[in-house]
C-alpha positions as CSV (number, residue, x, y, z in Angstrom):
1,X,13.9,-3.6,0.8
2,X,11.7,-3.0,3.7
3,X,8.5,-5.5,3.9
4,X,5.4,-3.6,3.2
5,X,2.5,-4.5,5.6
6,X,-0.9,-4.7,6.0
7,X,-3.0,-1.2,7.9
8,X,-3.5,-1.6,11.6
9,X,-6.2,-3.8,12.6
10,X,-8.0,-3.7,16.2
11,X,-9.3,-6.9,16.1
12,X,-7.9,-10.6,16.4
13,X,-8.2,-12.7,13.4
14,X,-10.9,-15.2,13.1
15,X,-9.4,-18.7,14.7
16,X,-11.7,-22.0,15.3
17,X,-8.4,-23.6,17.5
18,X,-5.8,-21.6,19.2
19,X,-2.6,-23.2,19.9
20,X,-0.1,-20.8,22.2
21,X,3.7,-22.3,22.3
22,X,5.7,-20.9,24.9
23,X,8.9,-21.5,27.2
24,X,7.6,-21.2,31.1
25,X,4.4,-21.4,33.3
26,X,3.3,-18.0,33.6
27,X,4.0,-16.9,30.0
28,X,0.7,-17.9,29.2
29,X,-0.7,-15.2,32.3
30,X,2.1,-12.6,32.2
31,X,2.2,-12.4,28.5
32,X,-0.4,-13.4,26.5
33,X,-3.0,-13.6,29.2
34,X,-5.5,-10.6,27.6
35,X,-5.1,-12.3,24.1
36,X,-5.6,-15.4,24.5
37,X,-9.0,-15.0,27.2
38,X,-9.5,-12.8,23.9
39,X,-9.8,-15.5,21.9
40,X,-11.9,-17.6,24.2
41,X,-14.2,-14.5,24.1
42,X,-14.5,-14.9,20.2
43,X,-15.2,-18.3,20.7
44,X,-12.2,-20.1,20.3
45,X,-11.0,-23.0,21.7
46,X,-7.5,-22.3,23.5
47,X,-4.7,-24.9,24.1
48,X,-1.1,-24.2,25.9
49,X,2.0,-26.1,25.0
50,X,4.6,-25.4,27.8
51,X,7.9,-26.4,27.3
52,X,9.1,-26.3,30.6
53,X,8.3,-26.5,34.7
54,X,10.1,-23.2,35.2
55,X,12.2,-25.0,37.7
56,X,15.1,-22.3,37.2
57,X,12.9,-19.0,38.0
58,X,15.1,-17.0,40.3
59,X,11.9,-15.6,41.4
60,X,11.4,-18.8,43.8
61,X,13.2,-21.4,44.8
62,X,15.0,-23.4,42.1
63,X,14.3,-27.1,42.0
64,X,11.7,-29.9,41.7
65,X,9.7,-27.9,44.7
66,X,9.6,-25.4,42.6
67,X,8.7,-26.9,39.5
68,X,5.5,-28.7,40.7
69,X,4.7,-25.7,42.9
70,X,4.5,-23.9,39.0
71,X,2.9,-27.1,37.3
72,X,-0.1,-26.4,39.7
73,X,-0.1,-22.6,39.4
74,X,-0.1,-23.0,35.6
75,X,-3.2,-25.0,36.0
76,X,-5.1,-22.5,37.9
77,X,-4.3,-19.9,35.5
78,X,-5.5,-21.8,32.2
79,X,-8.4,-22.2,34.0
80,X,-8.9,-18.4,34.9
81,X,-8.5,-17.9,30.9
82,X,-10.6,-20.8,29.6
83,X,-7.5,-22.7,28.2
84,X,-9.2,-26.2,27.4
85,X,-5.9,-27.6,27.0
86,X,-2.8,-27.5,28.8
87,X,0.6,-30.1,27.6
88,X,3.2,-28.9,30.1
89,X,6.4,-30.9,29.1
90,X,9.6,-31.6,31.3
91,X,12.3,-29.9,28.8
92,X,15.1,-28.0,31.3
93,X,14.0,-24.9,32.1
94,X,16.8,-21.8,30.9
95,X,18.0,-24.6,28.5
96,X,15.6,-25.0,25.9
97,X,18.3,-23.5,23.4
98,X,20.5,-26.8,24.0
99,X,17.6,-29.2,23.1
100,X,17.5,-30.5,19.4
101,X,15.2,-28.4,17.3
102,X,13.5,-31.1,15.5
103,X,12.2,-32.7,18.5
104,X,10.5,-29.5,20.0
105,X,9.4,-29.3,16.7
106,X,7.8,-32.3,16.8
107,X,6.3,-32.1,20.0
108,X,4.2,-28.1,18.1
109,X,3.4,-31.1,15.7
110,X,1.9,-33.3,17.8
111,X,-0.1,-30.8,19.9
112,X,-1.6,-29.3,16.7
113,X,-2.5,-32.4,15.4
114,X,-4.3,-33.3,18.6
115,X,-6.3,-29.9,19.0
116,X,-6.5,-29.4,15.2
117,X,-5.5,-25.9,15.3
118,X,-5.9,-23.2,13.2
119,X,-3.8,-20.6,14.2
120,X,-0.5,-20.4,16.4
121,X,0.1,-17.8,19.1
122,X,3.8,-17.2,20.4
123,X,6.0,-14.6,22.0
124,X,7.9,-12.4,19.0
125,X,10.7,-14.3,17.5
126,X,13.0,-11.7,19.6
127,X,11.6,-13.6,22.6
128,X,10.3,-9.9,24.2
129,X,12.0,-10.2,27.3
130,X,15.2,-11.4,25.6
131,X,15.3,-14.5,27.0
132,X,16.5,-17.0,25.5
133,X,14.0,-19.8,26.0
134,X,11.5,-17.6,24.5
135,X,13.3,-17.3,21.6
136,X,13.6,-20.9,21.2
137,X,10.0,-21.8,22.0
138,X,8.4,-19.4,19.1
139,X,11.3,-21.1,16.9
140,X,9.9,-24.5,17.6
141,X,6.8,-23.5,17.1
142,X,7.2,-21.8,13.2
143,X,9.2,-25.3,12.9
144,X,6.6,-27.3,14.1
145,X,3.8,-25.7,12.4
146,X,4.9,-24.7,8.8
147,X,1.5,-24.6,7.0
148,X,-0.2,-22.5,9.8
149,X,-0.4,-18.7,10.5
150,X,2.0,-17.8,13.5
151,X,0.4,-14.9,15.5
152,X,3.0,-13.2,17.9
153,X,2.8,-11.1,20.9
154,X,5.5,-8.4,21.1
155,X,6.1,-4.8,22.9
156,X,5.9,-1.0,21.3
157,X,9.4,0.0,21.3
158,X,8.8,2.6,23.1
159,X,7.6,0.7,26.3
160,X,11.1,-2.0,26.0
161,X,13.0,0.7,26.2
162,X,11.3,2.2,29.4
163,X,11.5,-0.9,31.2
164,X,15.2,-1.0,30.5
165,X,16.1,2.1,31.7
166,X,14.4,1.9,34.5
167,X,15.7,-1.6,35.6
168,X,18.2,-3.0,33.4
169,X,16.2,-5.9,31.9
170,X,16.8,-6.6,28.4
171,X,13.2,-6.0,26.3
172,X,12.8,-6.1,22.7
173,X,10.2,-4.1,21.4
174,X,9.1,-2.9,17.6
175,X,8.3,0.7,15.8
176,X,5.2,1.3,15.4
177,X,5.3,0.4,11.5
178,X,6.3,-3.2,12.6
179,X,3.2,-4.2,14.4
180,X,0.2,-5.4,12.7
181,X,-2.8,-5.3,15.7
182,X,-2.8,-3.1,18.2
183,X,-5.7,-4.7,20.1
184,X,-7.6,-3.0,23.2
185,X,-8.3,-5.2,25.9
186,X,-9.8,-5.9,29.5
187,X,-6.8,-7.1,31.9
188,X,-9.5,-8.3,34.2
189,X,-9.2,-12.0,33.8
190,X,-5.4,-11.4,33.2
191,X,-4.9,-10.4,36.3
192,X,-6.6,-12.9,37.8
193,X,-4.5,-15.7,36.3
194,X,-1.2,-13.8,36.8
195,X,-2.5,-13.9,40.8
196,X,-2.8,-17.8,40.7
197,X,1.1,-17.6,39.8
198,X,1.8,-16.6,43.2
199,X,5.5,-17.6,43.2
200,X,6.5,-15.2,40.4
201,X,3.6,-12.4,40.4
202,X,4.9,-11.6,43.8
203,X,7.5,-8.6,44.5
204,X,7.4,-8.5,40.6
205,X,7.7,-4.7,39.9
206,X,8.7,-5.3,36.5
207,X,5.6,-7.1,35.7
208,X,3.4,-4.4,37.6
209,X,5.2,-1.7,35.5
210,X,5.0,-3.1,32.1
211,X,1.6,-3.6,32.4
212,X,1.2,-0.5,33.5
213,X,2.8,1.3,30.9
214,X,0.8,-1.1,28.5
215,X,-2.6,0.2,29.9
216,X,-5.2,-1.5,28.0
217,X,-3.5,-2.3,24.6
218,X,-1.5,-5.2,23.4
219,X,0.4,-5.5,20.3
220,X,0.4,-8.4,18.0
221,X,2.6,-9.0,14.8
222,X,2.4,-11.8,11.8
223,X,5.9,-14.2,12.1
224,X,3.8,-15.6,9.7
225,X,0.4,-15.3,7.7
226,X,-2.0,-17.4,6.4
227,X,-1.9,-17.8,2.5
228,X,-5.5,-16.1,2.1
229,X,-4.8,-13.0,4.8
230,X,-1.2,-12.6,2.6
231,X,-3.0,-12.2,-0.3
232,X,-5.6,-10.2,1.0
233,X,-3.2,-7.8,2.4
234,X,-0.8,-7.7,-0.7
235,X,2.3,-8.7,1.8
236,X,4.2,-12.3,1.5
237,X,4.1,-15.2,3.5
């Protein structure tokens, strides 16, 4: 039986803490940079948990060098989007799948204890680019996290399958009936944290193109909702 869910909303939910959970440096900028300086803009407070340096981007030069080249990017970006907060760990980067699920589950734990979070923002469970990392990252974090609402950013189907025609990449995207906010936004600030990440933003076309095709909306979907929005909504947890 297909899940019934909730109208289209335009809006983010209310949150008092935001923690985002993702894989890389730059995931933060490139993906869910219009959201989350969204949620700073509703008066939020915004923490990043970064599971890795991003050491194995083929988009620079893999390696420590690298790595701390990223670690400092990433900072210059959270600050661009008012992320308070950021806890970049040392996990290995295009190898998140191999490490044990209960203690990246434990580090979401941690993090949310320290920031007392409310709500928990991730890339779709599909990982939207496909990568794997991704996928494991938003699976730590509904691990980590059990009793919050998970909040995740995701693609129209329409514009995955674009980008992979036109350069092979491997995007995940959802029918329109999947997606729960479809949320207008200003790229301004967006763009000027995916600029501090200088040794991935450049010679990116994929990057320049999907935000193109984007224009100024982003879409969100529910991994999981909070027990009052469920109820409110009619859909289950």
């Amino acid at each position: 039986m297909t899940e019934a869910r909730a109208p289209k909303s335009h809006q983010l939910p209310p949150a008092r803490s935001v923690l985002a959970v993702c894989a890389h440096p730059d995931d933060e900028s490139f993906g869910l940079g219009a959201v989350l300086h969204g949620f700073v803009g509703n008066g939020a407070e915004v923490a990043f948990l970064c599971f890795t340096r991003g050491e194995a981007s083929t988009l620079g030069n893999p390696g420590r060098a690298l790595g701390e080249r990223r670690r400092d990017e990433l900072s210059r970006a959270a600050a661009e989007l008012g992320v308070n907060r950021v806890e970049l760990l040392e996990h290995p980067d295009s190898s998140l799948v191999g490490e044990p699920l209960d203690l990246l589950a434990r580090e979401v734990e941690t993090m949310v204890s320290e920031v007392d979070a409310d709500l928990v923002v991730v890339f779709d469970d599909e990982g939207v680019t496909g990568h794997p990392d991704h996928r494991r990252a938003t699976e730590a974090a509904l691990a980590g996290a059990p009793e919050l609402p998970v909040l995740a950013w995701t693609l129209p189907r329409q514009v995955a399958d674009a980008l992979n025609a036109e350069f092979g990449t491997s995007f995940r995207g959802h029918d329109e009936h999947a997606v729960d906010i479809v949320l207008h936004v200003d790229r301004t600030v967006q763009h000027r944290a995916i600029a501090c990440h200088k040794s991935q933003c450049d010679n990116n076309p994929v990057l320049a193109r999907r935000l193109a095709l984007l224009g100024d909306e982003e879409c969100l979907r529910w991994l999981r909702m909070s027990a009052g929005a469920a109820a409110d909504t009619g859909r289950g947890i």
